[in-house]
C-alpha positions in Angstrom: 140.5 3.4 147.0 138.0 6.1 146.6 137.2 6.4 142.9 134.6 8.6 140.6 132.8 7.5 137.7 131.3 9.8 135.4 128.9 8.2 133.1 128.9 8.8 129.4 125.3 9.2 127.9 125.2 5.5 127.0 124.8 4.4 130.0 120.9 5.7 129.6 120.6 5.7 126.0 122.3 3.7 123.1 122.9 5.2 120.0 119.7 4.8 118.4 117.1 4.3 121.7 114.0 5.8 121.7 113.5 8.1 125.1 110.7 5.5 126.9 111.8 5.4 130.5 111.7 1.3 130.4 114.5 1.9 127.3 116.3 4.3 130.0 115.8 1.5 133.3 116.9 -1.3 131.4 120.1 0.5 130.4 121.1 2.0 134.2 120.5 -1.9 135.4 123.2 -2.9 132.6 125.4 -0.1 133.9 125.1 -1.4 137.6 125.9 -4.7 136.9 129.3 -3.2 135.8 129.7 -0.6 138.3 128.8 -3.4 141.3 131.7 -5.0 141.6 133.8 -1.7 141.9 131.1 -0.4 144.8 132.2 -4.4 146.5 136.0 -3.3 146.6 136.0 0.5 146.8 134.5 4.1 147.9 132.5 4.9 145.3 130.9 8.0 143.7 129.1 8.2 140.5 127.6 11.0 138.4 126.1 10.9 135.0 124.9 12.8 131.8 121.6 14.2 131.3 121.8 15.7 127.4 119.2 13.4 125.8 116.7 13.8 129.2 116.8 17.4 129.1 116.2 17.5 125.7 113.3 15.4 126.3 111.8 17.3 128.9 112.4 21.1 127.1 110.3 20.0 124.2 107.6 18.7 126.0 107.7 22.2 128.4 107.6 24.0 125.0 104.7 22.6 123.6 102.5 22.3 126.7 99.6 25.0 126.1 99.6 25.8 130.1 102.6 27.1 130.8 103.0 31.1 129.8 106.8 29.9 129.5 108.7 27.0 129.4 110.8 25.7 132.6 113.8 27.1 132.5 117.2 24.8 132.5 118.0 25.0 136.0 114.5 23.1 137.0 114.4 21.0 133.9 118.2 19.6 135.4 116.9 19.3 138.6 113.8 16.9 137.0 116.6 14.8 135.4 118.2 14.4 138.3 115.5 13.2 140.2 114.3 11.0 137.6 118.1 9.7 136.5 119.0 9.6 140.4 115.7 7.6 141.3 116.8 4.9 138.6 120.4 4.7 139.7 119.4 4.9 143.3 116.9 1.7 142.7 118.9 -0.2 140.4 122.4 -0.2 142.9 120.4 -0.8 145.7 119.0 -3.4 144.1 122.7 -4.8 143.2 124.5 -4.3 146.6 121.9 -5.7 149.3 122.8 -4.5 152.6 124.5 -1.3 151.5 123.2 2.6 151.9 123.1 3.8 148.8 122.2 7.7 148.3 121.2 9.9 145.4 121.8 13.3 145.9 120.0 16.7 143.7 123.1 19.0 143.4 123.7 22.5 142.4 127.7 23.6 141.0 128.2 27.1 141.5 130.0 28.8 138.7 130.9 32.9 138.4 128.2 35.4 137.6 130.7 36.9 135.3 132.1 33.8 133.5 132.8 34.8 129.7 130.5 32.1 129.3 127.4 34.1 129.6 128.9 37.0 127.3 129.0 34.2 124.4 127.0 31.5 124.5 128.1 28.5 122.6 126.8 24.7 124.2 124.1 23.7 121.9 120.8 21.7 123.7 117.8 20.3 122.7 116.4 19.4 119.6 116.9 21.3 115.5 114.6 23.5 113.5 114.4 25.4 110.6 116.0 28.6 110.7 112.2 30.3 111.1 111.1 28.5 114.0 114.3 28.8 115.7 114.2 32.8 115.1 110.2 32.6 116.5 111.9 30.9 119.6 114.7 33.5 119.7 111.7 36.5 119.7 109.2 34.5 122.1 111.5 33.4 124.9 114.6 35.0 124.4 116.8 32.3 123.4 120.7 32.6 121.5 120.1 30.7 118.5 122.7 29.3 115.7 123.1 26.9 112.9 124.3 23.4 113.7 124.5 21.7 110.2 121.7 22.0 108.0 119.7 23.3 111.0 119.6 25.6 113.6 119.7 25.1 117.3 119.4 26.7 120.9 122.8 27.5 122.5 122.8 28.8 126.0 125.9 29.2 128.5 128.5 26.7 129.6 130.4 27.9 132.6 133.2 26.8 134.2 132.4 25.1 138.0 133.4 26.3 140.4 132.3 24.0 143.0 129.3 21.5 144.1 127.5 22.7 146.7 126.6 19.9 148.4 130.2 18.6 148.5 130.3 18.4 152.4 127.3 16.1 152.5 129.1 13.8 149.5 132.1 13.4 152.3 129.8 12.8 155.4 128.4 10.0 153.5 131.3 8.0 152.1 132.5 8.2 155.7 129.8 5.7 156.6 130.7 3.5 153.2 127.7 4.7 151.1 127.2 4.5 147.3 126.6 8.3 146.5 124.9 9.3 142.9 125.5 12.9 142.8 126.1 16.1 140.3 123.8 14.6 137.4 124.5 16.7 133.9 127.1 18.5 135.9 124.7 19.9 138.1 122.5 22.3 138.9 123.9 25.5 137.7 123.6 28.5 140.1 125.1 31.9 141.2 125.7 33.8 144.1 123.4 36.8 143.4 124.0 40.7 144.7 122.7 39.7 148.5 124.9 36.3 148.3 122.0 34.2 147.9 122.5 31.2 145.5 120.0 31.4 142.3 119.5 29.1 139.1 120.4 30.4 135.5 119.8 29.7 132.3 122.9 27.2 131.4 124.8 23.7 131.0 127.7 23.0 132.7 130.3 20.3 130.8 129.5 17.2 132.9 133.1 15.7 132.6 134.5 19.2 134.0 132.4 18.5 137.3 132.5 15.2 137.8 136.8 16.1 137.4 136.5 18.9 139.8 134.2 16.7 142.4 137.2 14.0 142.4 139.6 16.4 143.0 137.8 18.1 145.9 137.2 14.5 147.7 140.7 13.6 146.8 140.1 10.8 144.8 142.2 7.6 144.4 141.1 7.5 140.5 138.7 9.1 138.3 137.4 7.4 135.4 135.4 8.3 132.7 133.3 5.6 131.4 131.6 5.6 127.5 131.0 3.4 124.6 134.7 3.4 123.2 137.8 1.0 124.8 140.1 3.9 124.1 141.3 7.2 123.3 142.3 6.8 119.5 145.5 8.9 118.3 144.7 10.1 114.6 141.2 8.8 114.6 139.5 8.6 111.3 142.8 8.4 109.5 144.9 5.4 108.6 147.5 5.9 111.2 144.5 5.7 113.7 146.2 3.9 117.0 144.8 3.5 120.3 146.3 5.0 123.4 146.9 2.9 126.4 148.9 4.2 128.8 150.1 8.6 128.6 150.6 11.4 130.7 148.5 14.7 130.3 151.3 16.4 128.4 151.1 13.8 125.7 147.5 13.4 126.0 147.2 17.3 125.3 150.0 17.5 122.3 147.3 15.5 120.4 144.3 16.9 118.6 141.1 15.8 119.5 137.3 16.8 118.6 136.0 20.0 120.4 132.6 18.6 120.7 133.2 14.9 121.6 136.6 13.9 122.9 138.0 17.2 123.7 136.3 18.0 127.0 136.8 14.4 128.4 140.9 15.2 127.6 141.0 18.5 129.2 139.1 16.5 132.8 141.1 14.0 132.6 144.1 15.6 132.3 142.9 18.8 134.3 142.4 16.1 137.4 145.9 14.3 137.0 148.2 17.2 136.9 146.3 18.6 140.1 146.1 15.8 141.8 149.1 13.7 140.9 146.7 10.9 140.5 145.6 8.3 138.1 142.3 9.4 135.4 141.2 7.0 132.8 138.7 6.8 130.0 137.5 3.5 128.3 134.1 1.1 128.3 131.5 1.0 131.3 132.0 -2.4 131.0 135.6 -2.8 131.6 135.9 -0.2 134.7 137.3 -2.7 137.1 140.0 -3.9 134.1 140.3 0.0 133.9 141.4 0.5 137.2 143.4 -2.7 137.5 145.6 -0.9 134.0 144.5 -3.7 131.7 142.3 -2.1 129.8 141.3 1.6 128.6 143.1 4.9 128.1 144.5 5.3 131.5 146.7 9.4 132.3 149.5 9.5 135.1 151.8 12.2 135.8 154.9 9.3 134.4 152.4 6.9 132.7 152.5 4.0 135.0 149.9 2.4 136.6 149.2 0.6 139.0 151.4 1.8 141.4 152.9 -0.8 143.9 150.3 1.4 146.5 147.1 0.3 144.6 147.4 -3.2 144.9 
């Protein structure tokens, strides 16, 4: 089977981890051993988050004296990538002896006249007060609102349209390589007024790429790997029950958290009624009891799974 796995941001950082790159290492190498087995038995493709990283690197471009203005979020994704990419690259080949593994910088075009950039709303890096965060807004530029007590910088989230590099992604898992690819969701970029691609100031919903990616290599399975064993109907209430096995039109009859669950629900269920084929979210550490249906939250178009053609 050819299968994609998007990686929830625990696979870098648990809840509570400070940002030291051995914190970061340590956690990909946990990830791999969990991913391995799946790279033993199928085609494999892997992308990741890179919230906590960006985060990381914007306030250290803010506060360095030499720079006139910080990187902008196109370059500080491409940094992430590299870095994230280098540690996934390292740690799988590590894991899988004898197998070409390949980490890939992408860009994922979206339109230059999404809605997105009329109202931006994806919140990134780090709070302040309601004064610096107006200072920022003057010096740089940026769209700022309140997130809680606190205020925060929102910028752009886009719809993707497609990876760029999705032709070399296919050359390479026709000679059975491991490909890391489409980091944060990617590189944002546009085709400008002469058709040349160019980098803008935005975030594109990871899940949403990694969805769109599978979709476009017609993927076996897509599965969306994070810290919790299911998808919880009525969570937080007393009724709370776990799902196991739905389709996307019960999947999206529930209500589910705009910010956390929500956009994991719309790829998932975006991917399965395209594609007619199986999407699942659940634990990194369970992915191959995931894909076998023994374990996790896993959408088909009639809620059965495996199929007879799986095993």
């Amino acid at each position: 089977m050819r299968v994609v796995v998007a990686l929830g941001g625990n696979a870098l950082m648990q809840r509570g981890d400070k940002p030291d790159a051995e914190t970061q290492r340590a956690n990909v190498q946990t990830a791999v051993k969990s991913l391995a087995p799946l790279a033993e038995r199928h085609e494999l493709i892997i992308t990741h988050g890179n919230g906590p990283q960006v985060g990381v690197l914007s306030l250290e471009s803010i506060n360095d004296p030499n720079l006139t203005r910080p990187y902008p979020l196109d370059t500080i994704g491409a940094e992430t990538q590299g870095m994230i990419g280098y540690w996934m690259l390292q740690a799988l080949q590590n894991a899988l002896p004898g197998r070409q593994v390949l980490s890939l910088i992408n860009q994922t075009l979206v339109s230059a006249v999404d809605p997105a950039f009329e109202n931006p709303t994806k919140f990134v890096g780090q709070v302040y007060t309601r004064e610096e965060a107006e200072k920022f807004a003057r010096d740089y530029g940026w769209a700022v609102r309140p997130d809680g007590e606190y205020w925060r910088r929102v910028v752009p989230s886009p719809h993707p349209q497609r990876v760029i590099e999705t032709r070399l992604i296919r050359q390479a898992l026709r000679t059975g390589t491991v490909v890391v690819c489409a980091g944060g969701g990617g590189i944002p970029v546009i085709r400008n007024d002469v058709g040349q691609l160019e980098g803008v100031e935005a975030v594109i919903d990871k899940d949403l790429t990694a969805a769109m990616l599978a979709e476009t290599l017609e993927a076996d399975a897509f599965l969306i790997l994070t810290d919790v064993p299911n998808v919880v109907r009525g969570f937080g209430t007393p009724e709370a029950e776990p799902i196991s096995h739905t389709t996307p039109f019960e999947l999206r009859s529930e209500d589910f958290p705009a910010g956390s669950m929500g956009p994991k629900i719309d790829a998932v269920c975006g991917f399965v009624e395209k594609t007619g084929d199986m999407a699942a979210i659940g634990r990194l550490d369970q992915c191959m009891e995931i894909l076998d249906g023994s374990a996790g939250t896993i959408v088909t178009p009639n809620a059965t799974w495996p199929l007879a053609s799986t095993l």
